[in-house]
C-alpha positions in Angstrom: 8.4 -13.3 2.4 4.8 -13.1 1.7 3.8 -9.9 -0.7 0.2 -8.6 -0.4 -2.0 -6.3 -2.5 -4.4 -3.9 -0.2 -7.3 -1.6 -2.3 -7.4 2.1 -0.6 -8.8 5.3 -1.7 -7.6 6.5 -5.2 -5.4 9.9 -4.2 -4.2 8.5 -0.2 -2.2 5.6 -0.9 0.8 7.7 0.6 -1.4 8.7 3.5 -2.2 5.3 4.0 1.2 4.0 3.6 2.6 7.3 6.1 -0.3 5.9 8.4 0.5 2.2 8.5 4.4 2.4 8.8 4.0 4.4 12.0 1.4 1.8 13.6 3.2 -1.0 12.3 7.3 1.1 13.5 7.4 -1.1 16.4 7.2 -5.1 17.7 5.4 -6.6 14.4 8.6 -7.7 12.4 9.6 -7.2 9.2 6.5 -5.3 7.3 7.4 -3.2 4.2 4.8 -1.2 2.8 5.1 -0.2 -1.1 3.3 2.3 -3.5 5.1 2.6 -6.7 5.0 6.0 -8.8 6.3 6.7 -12.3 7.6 9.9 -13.6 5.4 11.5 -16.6 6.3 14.4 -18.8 3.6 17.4 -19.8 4.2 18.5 -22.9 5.6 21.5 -21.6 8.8 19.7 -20.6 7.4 19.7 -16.4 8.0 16.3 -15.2 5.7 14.9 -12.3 5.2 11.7 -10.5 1.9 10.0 -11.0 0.9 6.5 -9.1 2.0 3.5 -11.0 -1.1 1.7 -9.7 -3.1 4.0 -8.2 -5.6 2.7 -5.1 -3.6 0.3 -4.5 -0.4 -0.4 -1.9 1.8 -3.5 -1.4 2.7 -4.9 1.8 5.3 -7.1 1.9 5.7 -9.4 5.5 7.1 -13.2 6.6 3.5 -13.8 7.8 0.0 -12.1 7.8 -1.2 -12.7 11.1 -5.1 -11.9 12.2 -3.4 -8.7 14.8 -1.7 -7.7 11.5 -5.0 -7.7 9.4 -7.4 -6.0 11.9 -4.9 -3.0 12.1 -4.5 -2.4 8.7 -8.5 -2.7 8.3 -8.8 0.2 10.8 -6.3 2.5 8.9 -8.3 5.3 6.9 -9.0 4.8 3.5 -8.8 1.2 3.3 -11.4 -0.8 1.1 -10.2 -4.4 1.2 -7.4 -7.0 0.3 -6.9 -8.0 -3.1 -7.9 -11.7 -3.8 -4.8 -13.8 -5.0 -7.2 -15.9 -7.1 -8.3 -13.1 -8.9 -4.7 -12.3 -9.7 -4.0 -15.1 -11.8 
């Protein structure tokens, strides 16, 4: 399994990730989408989640085919992939 790093707009990564789970529900294979969240404390004692990374959601998939890439490119809110060279 291939893991992928897409950019979207700051605030609807779990838009984005609601959007491309129900175009992607049926006849593309294994595709996981993941936005991570961690839980933070005011310092009134009210926990709330906040995004781990936020802009960004992981897709995770045995291959990234062309069909694959022009969907997710037509979802709302997306800016681009994240360059694996830039990674390292």
């Amino acid at each position: 399994m291939d893991c992928y790093c897409i950019m979207v707009k700051t605030g609807g990564e779990e838009k984005f990730k609601a959007c491309a789970a129900e175009k992607f529900s049926a006849g593309y294979g294994s595709l996981k989408f993941w936005f991570f969240k961690k839980q933070m404390r005011a310092r009134a004692g009210v926990s709330f989640l906040e995004p781990l990374f936020p802009g960004y959601v992981f897709i995770e998939t045995e291959s990234l085919e062309r069909k694959k890439i022009e969907i997710l490119k037509e979802i709302s809110g997306f800016y681009h992939f994240l360059d694996r060279k830039s990674v390292v």
